[in-house]
N, C-alpha and C positions, 0 to 999 in steps of 0.2 A: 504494500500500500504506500504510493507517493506523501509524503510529510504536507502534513497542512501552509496554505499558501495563506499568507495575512492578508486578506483584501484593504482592511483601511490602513494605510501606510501613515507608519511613525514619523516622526519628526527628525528633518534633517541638517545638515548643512550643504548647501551649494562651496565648493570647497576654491571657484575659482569668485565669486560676488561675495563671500561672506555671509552671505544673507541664508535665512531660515528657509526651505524648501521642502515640500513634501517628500518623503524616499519613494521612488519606483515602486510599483507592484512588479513582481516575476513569480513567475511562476515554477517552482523546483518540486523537476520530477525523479526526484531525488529519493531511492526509500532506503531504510535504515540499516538495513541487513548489513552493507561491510563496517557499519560501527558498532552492531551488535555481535559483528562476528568476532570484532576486538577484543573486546567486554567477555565475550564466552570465553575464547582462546585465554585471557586473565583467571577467569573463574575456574577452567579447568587445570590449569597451571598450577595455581591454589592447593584443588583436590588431589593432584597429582603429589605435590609434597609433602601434603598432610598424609596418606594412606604410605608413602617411603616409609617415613620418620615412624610411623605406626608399628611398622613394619623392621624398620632398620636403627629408629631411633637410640639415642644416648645422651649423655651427660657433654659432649662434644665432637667436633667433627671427625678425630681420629678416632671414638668408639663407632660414631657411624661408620665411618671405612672399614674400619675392621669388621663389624657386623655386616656392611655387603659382602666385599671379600668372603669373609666365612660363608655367605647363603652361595655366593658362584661358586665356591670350589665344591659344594655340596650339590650344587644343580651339575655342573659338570661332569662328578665322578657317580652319577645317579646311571 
């Protein structure tokens, strides 16, 4: 769905008289999706670190490594 078009147009400046001028209407057919694809792509990144840390978590990031390390060499020799 295109983002809402402002029909009564705010208040501007004319930037070459100084003078107060209405701002253009345009029309953007513009829809949200590649800024909500951001925002996911954020949100999953999130989830993604939080279920590691769940998973591989410690007290610091050398017990993390250690605790991955230890899960690969266990998935490896499986």
């Amino acid at each position: 769905k295109p983002l809402s078009t402002l029909m009564s147009p705010l208040h501007s400046v004319d930037i070459a008289t100084k003078d107060e001028a209405p701002a253009a209407i345009e029309r953007s057919d513009v829809v949200a999706i590649p800024a909500a694809a951001v925002i996911a792509e954020s949100v999953v990144a999130f989830v993604v670190a939080e279920v590691f840390l769940e998973k591989f978590g410690g007290d610091s990031l050398v017990e993390i490594r250690r605790n991955l390390e230890g899960y690969l060499e266990q998935v490896r020799s499986f």
